[in-house]
N, C-alpha and C positions, 0 to 999 in steps of 0.2 A: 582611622581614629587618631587624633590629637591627644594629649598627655602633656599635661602644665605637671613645669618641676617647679620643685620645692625645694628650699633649702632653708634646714633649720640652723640656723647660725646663732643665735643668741644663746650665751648658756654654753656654746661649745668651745675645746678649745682650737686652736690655729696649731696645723700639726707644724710649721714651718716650713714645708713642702712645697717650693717654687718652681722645680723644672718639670714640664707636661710631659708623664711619661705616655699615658695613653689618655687620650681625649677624654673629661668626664672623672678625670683624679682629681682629689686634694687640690692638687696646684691650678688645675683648671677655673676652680671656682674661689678658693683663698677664701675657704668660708670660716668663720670663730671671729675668735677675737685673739689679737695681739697681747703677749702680757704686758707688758709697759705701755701699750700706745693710749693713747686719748680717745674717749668714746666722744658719742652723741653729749654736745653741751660740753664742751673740754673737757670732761669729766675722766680720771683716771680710772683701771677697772678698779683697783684694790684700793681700798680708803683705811690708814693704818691708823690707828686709835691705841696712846700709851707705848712705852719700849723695853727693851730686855725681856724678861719674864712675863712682865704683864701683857705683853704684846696683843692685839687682836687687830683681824684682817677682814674685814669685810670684802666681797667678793657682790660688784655690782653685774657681773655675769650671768652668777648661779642662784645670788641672794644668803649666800650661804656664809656663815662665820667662822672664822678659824683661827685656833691659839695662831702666833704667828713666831712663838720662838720653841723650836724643839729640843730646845735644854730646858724650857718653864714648864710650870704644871699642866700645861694641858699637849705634852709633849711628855708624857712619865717625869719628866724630871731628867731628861734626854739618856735613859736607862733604857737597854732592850729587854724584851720581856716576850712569854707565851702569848698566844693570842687571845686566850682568857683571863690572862692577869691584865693584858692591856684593854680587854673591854671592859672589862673591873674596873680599873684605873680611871678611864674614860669616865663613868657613869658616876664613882665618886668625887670625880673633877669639880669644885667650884671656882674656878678662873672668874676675877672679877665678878662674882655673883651670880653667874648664871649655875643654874643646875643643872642643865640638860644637855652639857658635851657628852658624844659620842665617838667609834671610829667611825670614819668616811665608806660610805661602800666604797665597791672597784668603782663605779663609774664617775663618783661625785672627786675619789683622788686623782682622775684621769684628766678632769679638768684643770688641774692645777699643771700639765705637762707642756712645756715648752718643747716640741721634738725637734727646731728648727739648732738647739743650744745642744751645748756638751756639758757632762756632768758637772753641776746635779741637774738636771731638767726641770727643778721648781727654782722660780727667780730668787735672789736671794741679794739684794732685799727685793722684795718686802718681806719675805720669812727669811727667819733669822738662823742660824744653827742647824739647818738642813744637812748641807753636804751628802755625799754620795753613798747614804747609809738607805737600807730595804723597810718600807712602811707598810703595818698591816693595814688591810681593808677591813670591815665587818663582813665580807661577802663568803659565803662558804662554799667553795668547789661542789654541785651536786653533783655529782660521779663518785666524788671521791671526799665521802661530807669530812673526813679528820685531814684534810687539807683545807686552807684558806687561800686567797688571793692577797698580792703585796706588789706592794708599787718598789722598782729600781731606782734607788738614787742615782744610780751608776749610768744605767741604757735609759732610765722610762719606760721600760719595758713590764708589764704586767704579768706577774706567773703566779703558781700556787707551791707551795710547799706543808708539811706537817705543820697543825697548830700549839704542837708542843715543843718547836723550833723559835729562838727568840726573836724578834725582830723590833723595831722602832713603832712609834705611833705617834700621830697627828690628832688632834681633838679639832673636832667640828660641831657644830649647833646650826640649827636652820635657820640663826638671821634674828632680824628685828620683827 
């Protein structure tokens, strides 16, 4: 029996992972996308729209929008905070008009991860005011539901900790 692979690339990110440890890694296949490099139709992935505070990032990846300065309002006001003030925060977010910023789950802030780079692992630019600070997800640990998931400015590394623990946040909205 034959067995066609697949590989979903689009929308993922590029762990940065070049040397074949075992046949069928990461590196074998170099699938995502690059953050800096030029897509289909020279088209960059991030298309950055306004600066400083107003910043916003379109994400021709994931189709997804994101504050792009985490010192602006859709960054708290680059303040840490519990994971319930920060989804508060989020949800009364109107950046530029829109109404409908949220936190990122775990998987959609995954995307923004450069593994290939050292700290911060989100490029910067295009987001602005990043640095090597811990961003909450909306995802909540089911094991352990008073834990949340946060992305490492430091590794990129994904963990969970108490959501009464403060941490940074990102605003996201699904796009155009």
């Amino acid at each position: 029996m034959q067995f066609k692979k697949y590989i979903w690339s689009r929308g993922l990110p590029k762990t940065g992972q070049v040397v074949v440890a075992v046949g069928g890694d990461d590196a074998t296949y170099q699938a995502g996308w690059w953050v800096k490099q030029a897509v289909a139709n020279n088209r960059d992935r991030f298309v950055v729209n306004g600066e400083g505070d107003d910043t916003l990032i379109f994400d021709r990846a994931t189709g997804l929008m994101w504050a792009g300065d985490g010192d602006g309002d859709g960054g708290n006001g680059g303040d840490a905070a519990t994971w319930e003030v920060s989804l508060d925060a989020a949800n009364a977010c109107t950046l530029r008009g829109f109404s409908d910023w949220r936190i990122p789950n775990v998987k959609e802030i995954q995307t923004l991860l450069n593994y290939g780079k050292v700290a911060p692992p989100i490029e910067e630019p295009p987001f602005l005011n990043i640095g090597s600070l811990n961003y909450w997800s909306s995802t909540t640990v089911w094991a352990v539901t008073a834990n949340a998931w946060y992305m490492s400015g430091l590794t990129g590394g994904i963990y969970h900790e108490l959501k009464t623990e403060s941490n940074y946040s990102l605003c996201v909205r699904s796009g155009i």
